[in-house]
PyMOL commands that place a pseudoatom at each C-alpha (Angstrom):
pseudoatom trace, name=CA, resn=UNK, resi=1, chain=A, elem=C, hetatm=0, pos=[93.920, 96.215, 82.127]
pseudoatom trace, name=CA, resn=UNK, resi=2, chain=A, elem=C, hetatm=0, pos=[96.891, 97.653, 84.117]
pseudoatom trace, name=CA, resn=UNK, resi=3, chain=A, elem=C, hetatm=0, pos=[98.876, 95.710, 86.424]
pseudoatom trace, name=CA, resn=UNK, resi=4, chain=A, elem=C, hetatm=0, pos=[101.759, 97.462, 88.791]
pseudoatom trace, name=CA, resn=UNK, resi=5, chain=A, elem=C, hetatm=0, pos=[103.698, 94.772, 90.193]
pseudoatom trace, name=CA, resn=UNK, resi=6, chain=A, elem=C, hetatm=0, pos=[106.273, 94.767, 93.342]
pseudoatom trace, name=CA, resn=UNK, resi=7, chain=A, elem=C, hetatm=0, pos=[109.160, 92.258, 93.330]
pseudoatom trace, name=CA, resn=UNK, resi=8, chain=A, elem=C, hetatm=0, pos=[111.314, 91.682, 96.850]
pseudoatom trace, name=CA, resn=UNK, resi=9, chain=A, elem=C, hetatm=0, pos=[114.849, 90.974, 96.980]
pseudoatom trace, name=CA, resn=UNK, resi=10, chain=A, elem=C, hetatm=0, pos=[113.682, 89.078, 99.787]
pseudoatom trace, name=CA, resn=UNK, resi=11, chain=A, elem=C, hetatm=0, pos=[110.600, 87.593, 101.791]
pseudoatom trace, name=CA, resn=UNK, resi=12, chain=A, elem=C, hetatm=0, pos=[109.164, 90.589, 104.438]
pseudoatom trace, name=CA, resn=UNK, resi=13, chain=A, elem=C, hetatm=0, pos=[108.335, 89.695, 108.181]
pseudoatom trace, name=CA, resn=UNK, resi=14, chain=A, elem=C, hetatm=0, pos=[104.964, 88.233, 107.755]
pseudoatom trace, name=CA, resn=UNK, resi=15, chain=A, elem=C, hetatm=0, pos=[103.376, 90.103, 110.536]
pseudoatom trace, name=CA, resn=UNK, resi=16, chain=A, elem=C, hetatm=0, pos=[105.011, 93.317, 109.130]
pseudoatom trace, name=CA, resn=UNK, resi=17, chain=A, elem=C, hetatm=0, pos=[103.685, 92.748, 105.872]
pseudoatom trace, name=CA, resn=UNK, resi=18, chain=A, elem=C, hetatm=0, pos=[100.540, 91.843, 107.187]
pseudoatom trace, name=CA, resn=UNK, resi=19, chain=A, elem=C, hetatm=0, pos=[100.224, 95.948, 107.899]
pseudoatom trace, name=CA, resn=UNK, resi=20, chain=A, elem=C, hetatm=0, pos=[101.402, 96.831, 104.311]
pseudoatom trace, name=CA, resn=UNK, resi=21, chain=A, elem=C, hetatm=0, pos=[98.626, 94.439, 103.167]
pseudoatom trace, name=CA, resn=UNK, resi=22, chain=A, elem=C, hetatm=0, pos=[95.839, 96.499, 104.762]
pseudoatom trace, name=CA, resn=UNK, resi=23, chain=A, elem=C, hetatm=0, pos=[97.109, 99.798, 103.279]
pseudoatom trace, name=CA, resn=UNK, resi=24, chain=A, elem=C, hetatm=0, pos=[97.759, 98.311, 99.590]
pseudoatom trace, name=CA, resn=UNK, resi=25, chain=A, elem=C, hetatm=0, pos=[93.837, 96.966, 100.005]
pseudoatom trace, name=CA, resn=UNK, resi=26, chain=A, elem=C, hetatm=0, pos=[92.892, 101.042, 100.408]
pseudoatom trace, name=CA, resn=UNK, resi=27, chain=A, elem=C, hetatm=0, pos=[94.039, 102.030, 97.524]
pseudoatom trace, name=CA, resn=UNK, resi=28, chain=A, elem=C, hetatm=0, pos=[90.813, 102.547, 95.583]
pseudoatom trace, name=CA, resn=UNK, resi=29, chain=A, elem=C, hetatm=0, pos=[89.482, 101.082, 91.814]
pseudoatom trace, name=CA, resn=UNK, resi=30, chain=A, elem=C, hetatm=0, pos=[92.264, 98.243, 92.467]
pseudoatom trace, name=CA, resn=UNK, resi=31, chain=A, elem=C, hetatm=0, pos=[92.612, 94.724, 93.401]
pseudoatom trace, name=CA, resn=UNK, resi=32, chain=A, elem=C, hetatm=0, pos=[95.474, 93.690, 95.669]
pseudoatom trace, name=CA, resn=UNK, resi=33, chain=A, elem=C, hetatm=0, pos=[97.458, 90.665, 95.477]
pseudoatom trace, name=CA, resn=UNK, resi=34, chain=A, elem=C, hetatm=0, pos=[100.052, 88.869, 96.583]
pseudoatom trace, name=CA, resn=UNK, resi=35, chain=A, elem=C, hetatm=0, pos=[102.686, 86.354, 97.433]
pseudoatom trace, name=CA, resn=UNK, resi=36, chain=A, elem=C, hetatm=0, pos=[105.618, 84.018, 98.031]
pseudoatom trace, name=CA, resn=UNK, resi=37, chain=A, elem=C, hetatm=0, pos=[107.962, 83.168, 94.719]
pseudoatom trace, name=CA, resn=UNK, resi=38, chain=A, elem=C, hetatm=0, pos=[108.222, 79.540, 94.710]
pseudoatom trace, name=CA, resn=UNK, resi=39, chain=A, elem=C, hetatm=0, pos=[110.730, 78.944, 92.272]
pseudoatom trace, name=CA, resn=UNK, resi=40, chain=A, elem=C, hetatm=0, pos=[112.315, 79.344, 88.218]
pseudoatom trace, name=CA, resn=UNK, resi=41, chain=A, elem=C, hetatm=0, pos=[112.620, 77.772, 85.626]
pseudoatom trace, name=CA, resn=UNK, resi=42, chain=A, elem=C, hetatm=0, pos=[116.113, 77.404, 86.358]
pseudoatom trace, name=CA, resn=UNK, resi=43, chain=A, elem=C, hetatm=0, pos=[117.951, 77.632, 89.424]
pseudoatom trace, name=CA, resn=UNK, resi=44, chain=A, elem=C, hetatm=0, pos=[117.219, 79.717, 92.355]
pseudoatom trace, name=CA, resn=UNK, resi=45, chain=A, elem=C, hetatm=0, pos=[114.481, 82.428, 92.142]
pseudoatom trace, name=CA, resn=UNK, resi=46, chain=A, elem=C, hetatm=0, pos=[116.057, 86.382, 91.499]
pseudoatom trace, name=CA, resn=UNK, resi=47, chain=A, elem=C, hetatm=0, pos=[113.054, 87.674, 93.239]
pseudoatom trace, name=CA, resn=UNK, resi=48, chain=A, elem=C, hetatm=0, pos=[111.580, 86.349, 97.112]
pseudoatom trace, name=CA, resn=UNK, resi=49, chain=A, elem=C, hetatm=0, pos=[107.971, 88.109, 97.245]
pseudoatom trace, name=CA, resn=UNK, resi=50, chain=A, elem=C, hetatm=0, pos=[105.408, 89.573, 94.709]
pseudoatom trace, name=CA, resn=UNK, resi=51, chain=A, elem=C, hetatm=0, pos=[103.245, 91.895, 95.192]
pseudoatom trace, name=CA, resn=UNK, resi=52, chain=A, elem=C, hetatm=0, pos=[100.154, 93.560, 92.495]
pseudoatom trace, name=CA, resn=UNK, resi=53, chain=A, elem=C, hetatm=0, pos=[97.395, 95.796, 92.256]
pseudoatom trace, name=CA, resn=UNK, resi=54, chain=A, elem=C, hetatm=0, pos=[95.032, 95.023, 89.158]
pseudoatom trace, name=CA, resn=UNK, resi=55, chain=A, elem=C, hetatm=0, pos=[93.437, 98.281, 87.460]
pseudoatom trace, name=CA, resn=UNK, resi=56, chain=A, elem=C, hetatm=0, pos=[90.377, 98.013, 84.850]
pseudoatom trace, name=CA, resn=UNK, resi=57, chain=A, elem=C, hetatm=0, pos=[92.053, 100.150, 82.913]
pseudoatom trace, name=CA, resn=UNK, resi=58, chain=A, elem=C, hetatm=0, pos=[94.562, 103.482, 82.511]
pseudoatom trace, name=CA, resn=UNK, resi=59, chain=A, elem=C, hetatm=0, pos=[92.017, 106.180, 83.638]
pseudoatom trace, name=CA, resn=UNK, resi=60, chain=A, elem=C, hetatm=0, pos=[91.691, 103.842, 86.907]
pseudoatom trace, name=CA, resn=UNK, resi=61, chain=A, elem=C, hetatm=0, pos=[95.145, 103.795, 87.462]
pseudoatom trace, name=CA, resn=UNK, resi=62, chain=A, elem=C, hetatm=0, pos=[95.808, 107.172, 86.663]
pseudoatom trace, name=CA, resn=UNK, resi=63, chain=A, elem=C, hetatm=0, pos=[93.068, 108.684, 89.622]
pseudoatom trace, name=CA, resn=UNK, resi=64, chain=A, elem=C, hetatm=0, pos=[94.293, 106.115, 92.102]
pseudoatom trace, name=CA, resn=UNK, resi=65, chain=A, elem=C, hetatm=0, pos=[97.805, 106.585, 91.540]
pseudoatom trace, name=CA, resn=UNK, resi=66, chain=A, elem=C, hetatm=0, pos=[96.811, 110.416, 92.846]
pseudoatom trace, name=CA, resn=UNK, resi=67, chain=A, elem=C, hetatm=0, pos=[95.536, 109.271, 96.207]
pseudoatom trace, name=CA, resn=UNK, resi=68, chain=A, elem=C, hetatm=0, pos=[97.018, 109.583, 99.509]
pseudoatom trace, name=CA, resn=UNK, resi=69, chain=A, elem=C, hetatm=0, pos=[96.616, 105.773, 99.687]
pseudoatom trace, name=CA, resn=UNK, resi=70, chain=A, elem=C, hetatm=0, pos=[98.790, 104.716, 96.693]
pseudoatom trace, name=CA, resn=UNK, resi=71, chain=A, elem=C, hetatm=0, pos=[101.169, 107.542, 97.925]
pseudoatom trace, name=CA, resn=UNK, resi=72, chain=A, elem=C, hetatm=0, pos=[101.202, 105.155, 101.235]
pseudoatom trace, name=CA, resn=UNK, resi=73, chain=A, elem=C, hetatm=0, pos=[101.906, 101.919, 100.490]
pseudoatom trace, name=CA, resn=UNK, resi=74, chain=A, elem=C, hetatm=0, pos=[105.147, 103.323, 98.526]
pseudoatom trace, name=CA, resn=UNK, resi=75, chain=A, elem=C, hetatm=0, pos=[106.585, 104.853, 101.843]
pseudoatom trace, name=CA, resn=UNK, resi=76, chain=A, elem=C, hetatm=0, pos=[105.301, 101.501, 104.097]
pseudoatom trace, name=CA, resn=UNK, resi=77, chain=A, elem=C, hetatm=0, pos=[107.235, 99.442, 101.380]
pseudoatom trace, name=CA, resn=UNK, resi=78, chain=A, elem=C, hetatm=0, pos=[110.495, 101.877, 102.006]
pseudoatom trace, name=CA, resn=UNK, resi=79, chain=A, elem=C, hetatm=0, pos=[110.037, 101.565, 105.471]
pseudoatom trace, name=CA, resn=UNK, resi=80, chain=A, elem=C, hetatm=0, pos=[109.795, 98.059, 105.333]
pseudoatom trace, name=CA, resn=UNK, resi=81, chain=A, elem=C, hetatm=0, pos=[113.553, 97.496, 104.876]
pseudoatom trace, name=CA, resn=UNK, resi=82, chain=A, elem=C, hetatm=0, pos=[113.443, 95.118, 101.847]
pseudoatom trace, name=CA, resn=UNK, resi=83, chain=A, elem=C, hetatm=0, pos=[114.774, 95.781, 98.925]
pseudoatom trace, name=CA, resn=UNK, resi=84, chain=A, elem=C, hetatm=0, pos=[111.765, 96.149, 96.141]
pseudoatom trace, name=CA, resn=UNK, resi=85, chain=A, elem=C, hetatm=0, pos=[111.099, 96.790, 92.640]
pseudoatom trace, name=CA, resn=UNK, resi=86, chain=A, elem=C, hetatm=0, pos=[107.951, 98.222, 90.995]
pseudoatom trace, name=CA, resn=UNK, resi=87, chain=A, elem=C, hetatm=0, pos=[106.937, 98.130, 87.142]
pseudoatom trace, name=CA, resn=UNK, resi=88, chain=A, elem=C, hetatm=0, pos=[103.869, 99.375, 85.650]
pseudoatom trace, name=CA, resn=UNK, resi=89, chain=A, elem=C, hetatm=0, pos=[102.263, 96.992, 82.769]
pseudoatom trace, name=CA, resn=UNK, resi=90, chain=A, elem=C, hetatm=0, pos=[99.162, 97.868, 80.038]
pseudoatom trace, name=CA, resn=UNK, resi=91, chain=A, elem=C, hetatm=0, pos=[98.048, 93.833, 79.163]
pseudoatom trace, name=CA, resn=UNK, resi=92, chain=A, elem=C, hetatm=0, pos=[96.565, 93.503, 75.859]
pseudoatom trace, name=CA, resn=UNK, resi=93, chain=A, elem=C, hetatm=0, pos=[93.430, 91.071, 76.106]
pseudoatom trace, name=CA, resn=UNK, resi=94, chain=A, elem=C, hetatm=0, pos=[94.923, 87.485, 73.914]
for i in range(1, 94): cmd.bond("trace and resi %d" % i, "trace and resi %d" % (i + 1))
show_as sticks, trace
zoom trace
């Protein structure tokens, strides 16, 4: 399974990210996901907002990372304003 996951600096316009929501849902073979960061272990949060799209597996990933959609949602999240950063993660079955 391959996860890529989007971490905010801070917590986008809700009715902006409502739009970004609608173009990360296009982007095909994934599941989209997302939310507010409620808290850490210790002290304040680092991160505001998280963001993921679930892939069944590499080959998945691979062809949708190739699509106009996924190219999208990368320059809606730019345009957004808010400070982001994406990592890509292979999860081993436990």
């Amino acid at each position: 399974m391959i996860r890529v996951f989007v971490v905010y600096e801070s917590e986008p316009d809700p009715e902006r990210y409502a739009q970004h929501v609608k173009l990360c849902s296009q982007v095909p073979g994934s599941t989209f996901r997302h939310g507010r960061v409620f808290g850490a272990p210790m002290g304040e949060p680092r991160y505001r907002y998280y963001a993921e799209w679930e892939f069944a597996g590499m080959d998945t990933f691979k062809t949708a990372a190739r699509t106009e959609e996924f190219m999208a949602t990368g320059k809606d999240a730019m345009e957004m304003g808010v400070p982001f950063h994406v990592h890509f993660t292979e999860l081993d079955e436990a």
